[in-house]
N, C-alpha and C positions, 0 to 999 in steps of 0.2 A: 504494500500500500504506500500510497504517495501522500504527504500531505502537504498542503496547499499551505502558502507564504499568504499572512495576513492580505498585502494588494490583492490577491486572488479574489479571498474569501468577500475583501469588501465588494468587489468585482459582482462576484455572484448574486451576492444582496441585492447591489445595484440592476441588475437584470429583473430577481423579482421584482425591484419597486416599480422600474420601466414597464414590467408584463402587467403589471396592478391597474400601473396609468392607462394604461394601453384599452385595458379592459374598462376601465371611466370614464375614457372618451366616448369609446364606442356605446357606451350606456345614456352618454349624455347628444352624443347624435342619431341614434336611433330610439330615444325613450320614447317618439309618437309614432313605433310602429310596432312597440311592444305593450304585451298585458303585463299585468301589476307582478304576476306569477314569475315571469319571462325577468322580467326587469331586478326582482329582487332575488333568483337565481342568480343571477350574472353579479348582483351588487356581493351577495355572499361571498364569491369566488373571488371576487376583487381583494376582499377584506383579509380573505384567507391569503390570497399573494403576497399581500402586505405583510401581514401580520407571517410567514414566512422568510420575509424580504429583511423580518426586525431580529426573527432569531437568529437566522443563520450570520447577521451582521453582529448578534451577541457571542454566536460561536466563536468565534475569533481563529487560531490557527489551531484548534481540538476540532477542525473539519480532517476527515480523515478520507477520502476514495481514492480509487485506483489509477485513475490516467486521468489527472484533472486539468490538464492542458488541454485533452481533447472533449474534454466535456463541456469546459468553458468554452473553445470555441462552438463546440454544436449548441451549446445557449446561446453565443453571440446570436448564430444564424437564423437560431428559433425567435430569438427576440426580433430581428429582422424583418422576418418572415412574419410574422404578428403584426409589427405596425402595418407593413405592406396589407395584409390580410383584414386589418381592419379597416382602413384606406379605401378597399375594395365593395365598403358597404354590402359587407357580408351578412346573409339571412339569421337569425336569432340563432336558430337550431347551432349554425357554424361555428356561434361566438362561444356558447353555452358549449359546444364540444372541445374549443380551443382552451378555454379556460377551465376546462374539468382537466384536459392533459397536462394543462402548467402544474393543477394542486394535484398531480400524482407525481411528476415531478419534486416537486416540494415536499410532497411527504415521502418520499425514497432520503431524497436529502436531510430532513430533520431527523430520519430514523437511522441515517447516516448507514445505510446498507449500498455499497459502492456499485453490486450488483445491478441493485433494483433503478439506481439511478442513470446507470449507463443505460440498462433495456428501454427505462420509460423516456428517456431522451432520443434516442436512437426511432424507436417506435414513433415518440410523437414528431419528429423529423420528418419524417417518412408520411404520417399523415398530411402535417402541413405542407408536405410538394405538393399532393395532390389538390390541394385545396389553391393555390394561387398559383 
């Protein structure tokens, strides 16, 4: 296992906090085309990014995974690919699936399993091509 140099970790935090915003915009330009349901889903998942975005920036360098050079790059891309994807004035369904794979994401990372954060990054990668 590799552990990541503080700059990293705040790196990563930074990412979540980007994915959170990301996910606030798109709540805040599309809230008259969503129900109250729709809306306070996605505001959830916001909240949960964030409040990810605060732990893993409390972890400090007791983040521990395996190739974290390439993990941070393929969040860079993800985070990319999100703004892009939200830009795109994507259907609800899309947003609500983009922001359920950040908090599986986020929670491989707070449960610090090196595994599960490669797969669900890699995996949500891989969805979000298809999508933009």
């Amino acid at each position: 296992m590799v552990s990541p140099d503080t700059q990293q970790v705040f790196m990563l935090s930074d990412y979540f906090g980007k994915l959170a915003n990301a996910i606030g915009e798109y709540i805040d330009f599309n809230k008259g085309n969503m129900d109250v349901e729709e809306r306070n889903k996605l505001y959830d998942l916001e909240i949960e990014l964030a409040r990810y975005a605060g732990e893993i920036n409390m972890m400090g360098v007791t983040l521990a995974f395996e190739d974290v050079k390439d993990t941070l790059s393929q969040l860079e891309v993800i985070t990319e690919g999100v703004k892009a994807a939200v830009k795109k004035a994507l259907a609800v369904q899309d947003a609500i699936n983009i922001a359920t794979n950040l908090v599986t994401i986020g929670t491989a990372i707070i449960s610090r399993d090196p595994k599960a954060i490669i797969r669900s990054t890699i995996k949500f990668g891989k969805s979000l091509e298809k999508m933009i």
